[in-house]
LOMI-951471 format. One record per atom (N, C-alpha, C): x, y, z; residue number from 0. Coordinates in nm, 3 decimals, m for minus. Example, Ala and Ser with C-alpha at 12.3 -4.5 7.8 and 13.67 -1.06 7.14 Angstrom:
BEGIN
<loza u="1.319" v="m0.569" w="0.780" pos="0"/>
<loza u="1.230" v="m0.450" w="0.780" pos="0"/>
<loza u="1.320" v="m0.330" w="0.780" pos="0"/>
<loza u="1.285" v="m0.225" w="0.708" pos="1"/>
<loza u="1.367" v="m0.106" w="0.714" pos="1"/>
<loza u="1.290" v="0.003" w="0.787" pos="1"/>
//
This chain:
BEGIN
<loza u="m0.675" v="m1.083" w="0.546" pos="0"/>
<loza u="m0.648" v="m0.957" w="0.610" pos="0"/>
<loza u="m0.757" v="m0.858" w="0.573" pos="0"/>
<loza u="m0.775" v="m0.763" w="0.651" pos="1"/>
<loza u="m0.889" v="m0.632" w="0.641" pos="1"/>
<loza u="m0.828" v="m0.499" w="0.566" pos="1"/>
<loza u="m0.849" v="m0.484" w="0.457" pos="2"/>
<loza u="m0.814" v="m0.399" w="0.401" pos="2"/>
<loza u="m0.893" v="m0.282" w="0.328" pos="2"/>
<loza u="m0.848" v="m0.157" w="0.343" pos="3"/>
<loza u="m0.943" v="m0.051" w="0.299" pos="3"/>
<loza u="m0.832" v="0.053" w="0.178" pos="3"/>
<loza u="m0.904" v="0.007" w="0.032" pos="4"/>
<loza u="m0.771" v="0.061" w="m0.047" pos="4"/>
<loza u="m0.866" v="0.177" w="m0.060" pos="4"/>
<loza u="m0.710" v="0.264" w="m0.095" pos="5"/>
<loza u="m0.757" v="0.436" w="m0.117" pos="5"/>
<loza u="m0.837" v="0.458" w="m0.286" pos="5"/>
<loza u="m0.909" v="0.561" w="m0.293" pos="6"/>
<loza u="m0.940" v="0.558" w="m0.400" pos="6"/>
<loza u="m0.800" v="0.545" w="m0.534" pos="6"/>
<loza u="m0.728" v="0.591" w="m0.522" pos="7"/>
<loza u="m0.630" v="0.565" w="m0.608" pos="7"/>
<loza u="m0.569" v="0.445" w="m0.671" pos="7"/>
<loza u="m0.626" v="0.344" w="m0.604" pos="8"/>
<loza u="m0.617" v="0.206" w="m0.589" pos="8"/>
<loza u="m0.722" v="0.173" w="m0.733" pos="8"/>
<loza u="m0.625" v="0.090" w="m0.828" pos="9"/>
<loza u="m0.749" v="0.077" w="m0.925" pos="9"/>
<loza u="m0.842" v="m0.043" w="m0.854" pos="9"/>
<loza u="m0.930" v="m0.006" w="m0.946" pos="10"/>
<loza u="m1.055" v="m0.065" w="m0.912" pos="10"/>
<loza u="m1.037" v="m0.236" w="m0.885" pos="10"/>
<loza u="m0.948" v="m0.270" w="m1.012" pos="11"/>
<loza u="m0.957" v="m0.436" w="m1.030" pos="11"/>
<loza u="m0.907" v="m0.468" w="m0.942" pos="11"/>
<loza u="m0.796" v="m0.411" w="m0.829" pos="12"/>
<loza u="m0.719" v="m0.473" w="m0.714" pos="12"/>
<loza u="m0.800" v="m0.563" w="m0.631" pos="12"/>
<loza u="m0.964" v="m0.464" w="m0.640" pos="13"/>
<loza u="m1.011" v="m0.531" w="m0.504" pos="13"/>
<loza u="m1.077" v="m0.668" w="m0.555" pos="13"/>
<loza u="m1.072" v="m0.706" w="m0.640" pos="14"/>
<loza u="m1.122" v="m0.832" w="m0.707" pos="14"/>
<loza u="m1.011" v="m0.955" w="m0.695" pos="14"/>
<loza u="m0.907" v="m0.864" w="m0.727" pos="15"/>
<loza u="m0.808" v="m0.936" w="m0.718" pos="15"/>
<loza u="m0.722" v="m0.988" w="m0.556" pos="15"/>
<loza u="m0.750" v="m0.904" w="m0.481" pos="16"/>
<loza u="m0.745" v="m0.922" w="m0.381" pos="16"/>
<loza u="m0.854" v="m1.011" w="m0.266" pos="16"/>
<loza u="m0.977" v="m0.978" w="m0.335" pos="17"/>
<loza u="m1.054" v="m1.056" w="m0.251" pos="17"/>
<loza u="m1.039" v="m1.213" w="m0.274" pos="17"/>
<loza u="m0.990" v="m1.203" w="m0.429" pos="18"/>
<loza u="m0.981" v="m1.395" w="m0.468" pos="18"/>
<loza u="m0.805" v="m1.448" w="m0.380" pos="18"/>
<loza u="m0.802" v="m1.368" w="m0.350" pos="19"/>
<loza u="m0.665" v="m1.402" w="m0.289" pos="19"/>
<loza u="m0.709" v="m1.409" w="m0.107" pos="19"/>
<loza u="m0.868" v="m1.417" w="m0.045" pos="20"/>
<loza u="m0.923" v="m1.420" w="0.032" pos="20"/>
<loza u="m0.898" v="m1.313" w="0.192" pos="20"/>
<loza u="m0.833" v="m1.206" w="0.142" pos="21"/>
<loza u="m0.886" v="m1.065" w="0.204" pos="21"/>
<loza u="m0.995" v="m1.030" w="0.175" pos="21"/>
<loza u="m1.029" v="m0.916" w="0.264" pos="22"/>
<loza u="m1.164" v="m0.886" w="0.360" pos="22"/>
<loza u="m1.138" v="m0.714" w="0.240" pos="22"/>
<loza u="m1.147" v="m0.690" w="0.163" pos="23"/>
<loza u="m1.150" v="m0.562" w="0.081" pos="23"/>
<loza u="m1.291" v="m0.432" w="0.126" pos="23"/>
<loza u="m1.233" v="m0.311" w="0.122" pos="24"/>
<loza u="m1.337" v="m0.201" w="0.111" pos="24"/>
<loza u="m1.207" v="m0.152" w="0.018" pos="24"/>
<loza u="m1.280" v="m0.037" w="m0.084" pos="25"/>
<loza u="m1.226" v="0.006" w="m0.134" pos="25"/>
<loza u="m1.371" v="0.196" w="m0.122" pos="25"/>
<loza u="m1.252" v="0.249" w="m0.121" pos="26"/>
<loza u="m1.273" v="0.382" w="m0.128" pos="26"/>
<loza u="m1.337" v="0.446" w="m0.237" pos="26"/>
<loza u="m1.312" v="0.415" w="m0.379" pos="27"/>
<loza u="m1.380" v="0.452" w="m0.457" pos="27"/>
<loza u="m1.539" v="0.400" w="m0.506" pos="27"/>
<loza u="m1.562" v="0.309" w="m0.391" pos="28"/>
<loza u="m1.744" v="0.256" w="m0.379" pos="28"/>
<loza u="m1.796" v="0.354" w="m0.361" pos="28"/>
<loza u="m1.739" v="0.460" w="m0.209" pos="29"/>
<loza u="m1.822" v="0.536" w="m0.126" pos="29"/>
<loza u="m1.858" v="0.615" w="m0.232" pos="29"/>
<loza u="m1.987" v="0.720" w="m0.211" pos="30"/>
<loza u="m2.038" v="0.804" w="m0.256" pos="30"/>
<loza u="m1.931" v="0.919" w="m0.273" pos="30"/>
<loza u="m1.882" v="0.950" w="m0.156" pos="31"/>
<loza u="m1.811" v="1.085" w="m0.178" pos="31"/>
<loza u="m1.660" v="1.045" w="m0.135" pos="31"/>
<loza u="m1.561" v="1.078" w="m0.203" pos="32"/>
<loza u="m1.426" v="1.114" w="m0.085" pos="32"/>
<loza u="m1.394" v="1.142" w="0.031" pos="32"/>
<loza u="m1.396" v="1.064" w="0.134" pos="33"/>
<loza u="m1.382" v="1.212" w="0.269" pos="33"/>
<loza u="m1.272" v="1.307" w="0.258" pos="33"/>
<loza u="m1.192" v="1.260" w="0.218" pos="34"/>
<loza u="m1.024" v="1.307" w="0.244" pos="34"/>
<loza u="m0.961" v="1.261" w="0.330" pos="34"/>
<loza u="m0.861" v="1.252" w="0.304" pos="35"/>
<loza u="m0.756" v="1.187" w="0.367" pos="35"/>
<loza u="m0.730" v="1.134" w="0.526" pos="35"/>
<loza u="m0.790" v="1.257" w="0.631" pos="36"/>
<loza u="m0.787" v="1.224" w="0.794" pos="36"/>
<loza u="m0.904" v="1.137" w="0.789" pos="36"/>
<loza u="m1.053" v="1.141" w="0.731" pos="37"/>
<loza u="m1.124" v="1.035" w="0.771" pos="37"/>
<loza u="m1.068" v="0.922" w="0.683" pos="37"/>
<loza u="m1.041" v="0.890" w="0.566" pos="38"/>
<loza u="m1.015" v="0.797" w="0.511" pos="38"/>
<loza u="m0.907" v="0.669" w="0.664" pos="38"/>
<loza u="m0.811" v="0.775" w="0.698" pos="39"/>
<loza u="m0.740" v="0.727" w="0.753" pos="39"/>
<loza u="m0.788" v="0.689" w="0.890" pos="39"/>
<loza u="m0.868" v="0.740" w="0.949" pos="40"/>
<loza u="m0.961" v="0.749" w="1.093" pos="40"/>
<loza u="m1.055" v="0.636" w="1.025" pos="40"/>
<loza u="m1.100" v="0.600" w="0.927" pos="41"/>
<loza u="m1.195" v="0.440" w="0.918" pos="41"/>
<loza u="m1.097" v="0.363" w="0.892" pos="41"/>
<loza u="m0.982" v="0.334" w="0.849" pos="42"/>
<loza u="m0.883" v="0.222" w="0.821" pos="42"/>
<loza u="m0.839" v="0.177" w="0.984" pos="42"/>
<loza u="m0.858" v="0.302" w="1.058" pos="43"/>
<loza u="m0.785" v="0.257" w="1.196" pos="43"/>
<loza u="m0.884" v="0.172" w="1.256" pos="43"/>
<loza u="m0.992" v="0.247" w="1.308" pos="44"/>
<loza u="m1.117" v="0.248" w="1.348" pos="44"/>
<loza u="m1.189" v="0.096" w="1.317" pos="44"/>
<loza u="m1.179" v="0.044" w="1.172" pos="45"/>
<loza u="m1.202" v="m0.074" w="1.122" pos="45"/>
<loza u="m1.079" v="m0.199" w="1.140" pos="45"/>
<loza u="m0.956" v="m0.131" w="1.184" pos="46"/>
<loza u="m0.816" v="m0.221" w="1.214" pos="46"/>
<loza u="m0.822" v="m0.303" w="1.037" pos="46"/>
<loza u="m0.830" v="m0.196" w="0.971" pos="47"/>
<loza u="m0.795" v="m0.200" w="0.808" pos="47"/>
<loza u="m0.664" v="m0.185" w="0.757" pos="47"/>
<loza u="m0.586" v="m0.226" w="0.707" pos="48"/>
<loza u="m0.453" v="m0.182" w="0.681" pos="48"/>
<loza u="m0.523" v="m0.120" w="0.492" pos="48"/>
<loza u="m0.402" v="0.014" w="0.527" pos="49"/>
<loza u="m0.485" v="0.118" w="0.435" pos="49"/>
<loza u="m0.377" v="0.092" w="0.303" pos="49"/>
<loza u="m0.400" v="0.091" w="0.193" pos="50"/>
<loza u="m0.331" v="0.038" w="0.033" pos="50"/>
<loza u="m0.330" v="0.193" w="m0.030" pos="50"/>
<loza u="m0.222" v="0.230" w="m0.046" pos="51"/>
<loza u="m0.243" v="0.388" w="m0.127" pos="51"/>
<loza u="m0.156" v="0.400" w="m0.207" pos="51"/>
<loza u="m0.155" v="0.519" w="m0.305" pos="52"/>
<loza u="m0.014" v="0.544" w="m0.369" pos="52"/>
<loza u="0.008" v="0.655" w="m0.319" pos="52"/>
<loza u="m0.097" v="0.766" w="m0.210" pos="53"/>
<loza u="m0.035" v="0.870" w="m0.161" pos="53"/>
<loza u="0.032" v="0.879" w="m0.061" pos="53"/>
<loza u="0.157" v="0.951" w="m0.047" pos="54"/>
<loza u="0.216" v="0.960" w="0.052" pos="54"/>
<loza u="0.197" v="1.058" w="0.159" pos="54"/>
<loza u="0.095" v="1.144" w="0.107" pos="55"/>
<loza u="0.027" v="1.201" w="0.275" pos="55"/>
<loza u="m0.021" v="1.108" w="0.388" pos="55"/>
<loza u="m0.046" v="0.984" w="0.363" pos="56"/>
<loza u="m0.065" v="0.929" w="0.445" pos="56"/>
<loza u="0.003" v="0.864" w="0.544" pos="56"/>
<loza u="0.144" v="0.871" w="0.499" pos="57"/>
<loza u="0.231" v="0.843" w="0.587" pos="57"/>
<loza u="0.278" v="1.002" w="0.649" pos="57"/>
<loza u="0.270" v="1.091" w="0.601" pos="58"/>
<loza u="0.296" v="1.251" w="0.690" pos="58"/>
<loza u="0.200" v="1.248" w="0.805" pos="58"/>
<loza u="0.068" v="1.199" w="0.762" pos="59"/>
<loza u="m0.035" v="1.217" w="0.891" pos="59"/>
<loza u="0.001" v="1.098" w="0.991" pos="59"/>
<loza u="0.052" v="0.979" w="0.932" pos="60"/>
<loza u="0.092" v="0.910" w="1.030" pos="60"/>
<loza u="0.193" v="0.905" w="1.112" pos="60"/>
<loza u="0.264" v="0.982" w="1.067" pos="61"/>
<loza u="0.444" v="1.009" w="1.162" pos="61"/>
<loza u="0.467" v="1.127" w="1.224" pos="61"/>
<loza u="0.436" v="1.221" w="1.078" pos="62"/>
<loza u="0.450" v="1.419" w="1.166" pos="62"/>
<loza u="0.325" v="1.400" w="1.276" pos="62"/>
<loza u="0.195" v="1.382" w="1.223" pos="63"/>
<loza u="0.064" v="1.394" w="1.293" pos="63"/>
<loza u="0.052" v="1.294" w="1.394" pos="63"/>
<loza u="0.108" v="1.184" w="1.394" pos="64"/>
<loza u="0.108" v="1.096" w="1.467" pos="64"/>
<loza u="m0.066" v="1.037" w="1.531" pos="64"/>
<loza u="m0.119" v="1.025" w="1.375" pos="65"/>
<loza u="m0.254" v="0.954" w="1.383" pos="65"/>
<loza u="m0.263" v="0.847" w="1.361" pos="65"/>
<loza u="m0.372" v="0.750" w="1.422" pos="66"/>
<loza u="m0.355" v="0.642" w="1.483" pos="66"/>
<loza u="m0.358" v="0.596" w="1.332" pos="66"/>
<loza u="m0.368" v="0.422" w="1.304" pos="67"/>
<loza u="m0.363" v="0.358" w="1.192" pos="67"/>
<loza u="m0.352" v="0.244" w="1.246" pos="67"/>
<loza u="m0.394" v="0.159" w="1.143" pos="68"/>
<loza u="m0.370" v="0.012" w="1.156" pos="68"/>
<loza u="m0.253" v="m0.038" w="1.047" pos="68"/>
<loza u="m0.206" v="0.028" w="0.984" pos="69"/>
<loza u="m0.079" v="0.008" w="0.907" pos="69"/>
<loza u="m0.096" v="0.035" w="0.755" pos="69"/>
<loza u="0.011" v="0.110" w="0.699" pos="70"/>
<loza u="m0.032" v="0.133" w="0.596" pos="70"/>
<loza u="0.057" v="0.092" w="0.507" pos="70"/>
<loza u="0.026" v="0.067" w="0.340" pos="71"/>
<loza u="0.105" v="0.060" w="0.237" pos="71"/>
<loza u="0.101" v="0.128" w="0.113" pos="71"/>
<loza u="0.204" v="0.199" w="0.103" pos="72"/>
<loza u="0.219" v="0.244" w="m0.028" pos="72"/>
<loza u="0.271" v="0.232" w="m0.089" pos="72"/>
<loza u="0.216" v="0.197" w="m0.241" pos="73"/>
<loza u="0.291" v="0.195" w="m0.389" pos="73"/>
<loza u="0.303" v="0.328" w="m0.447" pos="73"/>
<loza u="0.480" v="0.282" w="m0.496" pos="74"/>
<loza u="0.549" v="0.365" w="m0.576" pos="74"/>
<loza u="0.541" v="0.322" w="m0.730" pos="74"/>
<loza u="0.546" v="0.391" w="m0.823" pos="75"/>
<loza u="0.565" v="0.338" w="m0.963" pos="75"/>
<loza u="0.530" v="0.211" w="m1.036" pos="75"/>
<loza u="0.433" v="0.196" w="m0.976" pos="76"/>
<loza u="0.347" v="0.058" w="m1.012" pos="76"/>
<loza u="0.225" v="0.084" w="m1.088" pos="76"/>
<loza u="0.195" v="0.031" w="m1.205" pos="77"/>
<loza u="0.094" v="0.040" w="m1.359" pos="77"/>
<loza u="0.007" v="m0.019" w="m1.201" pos="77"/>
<loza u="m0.150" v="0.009" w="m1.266" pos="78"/>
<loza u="m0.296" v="0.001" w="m1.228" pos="78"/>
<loza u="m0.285" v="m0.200" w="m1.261" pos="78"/>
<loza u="m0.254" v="m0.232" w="m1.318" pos="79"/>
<loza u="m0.288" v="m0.373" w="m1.319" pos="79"/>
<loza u="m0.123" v="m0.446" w="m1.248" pos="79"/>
<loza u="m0.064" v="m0.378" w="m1.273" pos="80"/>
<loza u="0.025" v="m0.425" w="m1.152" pos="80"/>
<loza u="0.006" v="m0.427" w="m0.991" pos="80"/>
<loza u="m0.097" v="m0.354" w="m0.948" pos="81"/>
<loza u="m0.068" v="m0.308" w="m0.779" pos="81"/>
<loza u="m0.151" v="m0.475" w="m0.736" pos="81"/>
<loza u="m0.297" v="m0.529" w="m0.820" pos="82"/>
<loza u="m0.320" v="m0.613" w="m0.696" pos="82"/>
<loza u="m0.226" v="m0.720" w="m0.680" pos="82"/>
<loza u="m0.120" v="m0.773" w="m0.812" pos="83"/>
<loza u="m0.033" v="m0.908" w="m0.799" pos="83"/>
<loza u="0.035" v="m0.873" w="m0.655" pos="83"/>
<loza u="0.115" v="m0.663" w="m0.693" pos="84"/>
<loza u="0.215" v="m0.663" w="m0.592" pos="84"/>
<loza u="0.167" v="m0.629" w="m0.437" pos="84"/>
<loza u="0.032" v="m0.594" w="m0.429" pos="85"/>
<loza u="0.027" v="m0.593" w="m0.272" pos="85"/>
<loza u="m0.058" v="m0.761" w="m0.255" pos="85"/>
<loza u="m0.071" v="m0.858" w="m0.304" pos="86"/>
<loza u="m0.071" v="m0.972" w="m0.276" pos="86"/>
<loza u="0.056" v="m1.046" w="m0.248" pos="86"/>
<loza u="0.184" v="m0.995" w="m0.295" pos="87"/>
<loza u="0.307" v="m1.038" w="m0.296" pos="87"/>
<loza u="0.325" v="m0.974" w="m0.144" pos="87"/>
<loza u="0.325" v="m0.839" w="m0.155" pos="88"/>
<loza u="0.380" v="m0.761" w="0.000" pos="88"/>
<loza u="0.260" v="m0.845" w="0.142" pos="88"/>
<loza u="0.136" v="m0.836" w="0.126" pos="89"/>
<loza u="0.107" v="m0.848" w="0.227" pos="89"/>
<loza u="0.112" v="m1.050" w="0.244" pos="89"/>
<loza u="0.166" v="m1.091" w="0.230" pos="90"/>
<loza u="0.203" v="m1.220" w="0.211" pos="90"/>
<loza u="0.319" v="m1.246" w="0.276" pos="90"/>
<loza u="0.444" v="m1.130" w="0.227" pos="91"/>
<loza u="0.559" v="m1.135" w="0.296" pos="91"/>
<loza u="0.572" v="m1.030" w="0.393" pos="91"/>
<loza u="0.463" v="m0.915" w="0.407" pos="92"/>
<loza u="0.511" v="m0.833" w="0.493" pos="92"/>
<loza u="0.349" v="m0.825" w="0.576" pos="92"/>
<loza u="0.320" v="m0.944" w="0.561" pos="93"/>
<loza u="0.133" v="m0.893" w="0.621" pos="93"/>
<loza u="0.154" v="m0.904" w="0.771" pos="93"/>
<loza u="0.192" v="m0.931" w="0.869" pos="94"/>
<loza u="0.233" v="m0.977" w="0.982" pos="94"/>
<loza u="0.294" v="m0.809" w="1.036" pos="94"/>
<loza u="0.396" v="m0.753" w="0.970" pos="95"/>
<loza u="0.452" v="m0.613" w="0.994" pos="95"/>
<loza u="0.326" v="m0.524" w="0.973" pos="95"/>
<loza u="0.256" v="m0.511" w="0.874" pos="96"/>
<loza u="0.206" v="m0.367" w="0.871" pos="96"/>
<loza u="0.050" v="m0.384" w="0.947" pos="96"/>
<loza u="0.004" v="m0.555" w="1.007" pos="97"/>
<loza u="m0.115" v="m0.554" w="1.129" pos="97"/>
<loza u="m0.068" v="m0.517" w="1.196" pos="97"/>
<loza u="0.074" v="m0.531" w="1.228" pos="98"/>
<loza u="0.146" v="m0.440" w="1.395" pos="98"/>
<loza u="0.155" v="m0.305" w="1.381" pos="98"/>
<loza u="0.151" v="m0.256" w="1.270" pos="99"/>
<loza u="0.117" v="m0.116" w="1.277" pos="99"/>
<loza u="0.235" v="m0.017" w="1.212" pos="99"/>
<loza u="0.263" v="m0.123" w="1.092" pos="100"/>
<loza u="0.440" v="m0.111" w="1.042" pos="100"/>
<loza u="0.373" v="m0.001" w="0.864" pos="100"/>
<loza u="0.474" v="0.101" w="0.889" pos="101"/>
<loza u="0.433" v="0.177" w="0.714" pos="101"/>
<loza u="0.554" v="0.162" w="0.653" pos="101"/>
<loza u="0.484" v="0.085" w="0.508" pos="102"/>
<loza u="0.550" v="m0.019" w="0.408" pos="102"/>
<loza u="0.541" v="0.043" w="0.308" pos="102"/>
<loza u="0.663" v="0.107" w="0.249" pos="103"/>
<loza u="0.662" v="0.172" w="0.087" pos="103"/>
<loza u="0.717" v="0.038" w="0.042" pos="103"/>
<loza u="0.667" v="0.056" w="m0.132" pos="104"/>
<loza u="0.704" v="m0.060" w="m0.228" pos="104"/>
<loza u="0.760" v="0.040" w="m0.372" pos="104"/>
<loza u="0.874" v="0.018" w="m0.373" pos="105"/>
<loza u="0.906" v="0.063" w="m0.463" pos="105"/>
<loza u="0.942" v="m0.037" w="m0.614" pos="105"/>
<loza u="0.989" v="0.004" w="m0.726" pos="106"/>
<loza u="1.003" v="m0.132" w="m0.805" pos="106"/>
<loza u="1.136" v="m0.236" w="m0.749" pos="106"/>
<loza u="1.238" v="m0.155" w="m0.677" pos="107"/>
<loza u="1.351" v="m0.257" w="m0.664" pos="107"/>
<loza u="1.369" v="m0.289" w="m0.495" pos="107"/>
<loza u="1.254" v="m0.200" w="m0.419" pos="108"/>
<loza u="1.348" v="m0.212" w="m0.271" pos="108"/>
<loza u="1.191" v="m0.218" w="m0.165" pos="108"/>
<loza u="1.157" v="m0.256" w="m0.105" pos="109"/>
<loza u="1.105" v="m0.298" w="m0.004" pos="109"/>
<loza u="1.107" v="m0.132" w="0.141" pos="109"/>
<loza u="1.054" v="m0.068" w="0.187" pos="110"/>
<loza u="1.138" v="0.028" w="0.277" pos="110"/>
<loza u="1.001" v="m0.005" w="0.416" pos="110"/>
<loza u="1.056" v="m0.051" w="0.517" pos="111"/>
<loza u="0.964" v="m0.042" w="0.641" pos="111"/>
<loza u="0.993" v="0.034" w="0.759" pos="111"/>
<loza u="0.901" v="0.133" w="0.772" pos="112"/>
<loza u="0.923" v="0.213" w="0.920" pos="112"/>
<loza u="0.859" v="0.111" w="1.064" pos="112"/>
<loza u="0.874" v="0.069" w="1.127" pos="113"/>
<loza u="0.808" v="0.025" w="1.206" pos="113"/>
<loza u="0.709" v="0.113" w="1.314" pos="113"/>
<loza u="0.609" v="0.050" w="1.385" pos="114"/>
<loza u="0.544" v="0.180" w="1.511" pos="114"/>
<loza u="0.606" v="0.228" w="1.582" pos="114"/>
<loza u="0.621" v="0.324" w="1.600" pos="115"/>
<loza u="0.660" v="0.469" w="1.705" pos="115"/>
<loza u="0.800" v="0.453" w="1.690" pos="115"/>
<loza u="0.804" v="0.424" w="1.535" pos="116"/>
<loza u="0.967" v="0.485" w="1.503" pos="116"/>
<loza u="1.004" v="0.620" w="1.424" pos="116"/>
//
């Protein structure tokens, strides 16, 4: 899968993710931050499903109703926990969030909005 994690995303995910044979960019390479609307305007743009722990990104995707290729966010998950658990989610939920599905992960519950819900 094509994935573009937010800077918040520790670093080791994308290592860990790429040996798990996703297509990784990670945000904290780039030189600068854009903030948040471009971050989210290259995840679409690239048909990247975007890895965050912020949840503005789901406000710009539902109130704002900007485009995306699907996003996921972690809740309460340690820095060396996120790449096991978004290798776990996009494994069982990778199919939902290419259709364009936004996937919170919390420690006990799973929560999916689907598109243009």
């Amino acid at each position: 899968m094509r994935l573009l994690l937010d800077a918040c995303i520790w670093g080791g995910a994308v290592a860990y993710l790429e040996e798990s044979g996703h297509d990784v960019v990670w945000v904290g390479d780039w030189s600068e931050d854009p903030g948040d609307d471009e971050i989210l305007a290259t995840a679409s743009r690239d048909r990247r499903i975007l890895i965050t722990l912020d949840k503005d990104f789901g406000e710009l995707a539902v109130v704002y109703r900007k485009p995306h290729a699907g996003i996921l966010r972690i809740v309460g998950c340690s820095a060396r926990e996120q790449g096991p658990v978004c290798r776990r989610i996009l494994a069982e939920y990778g199919d939902v969030l290419a259709g364009g599905a936004l996937v919170t992960v919390e420690s006990l519950r799973v929560r999916i909005r689907p598109p243009d819900a």
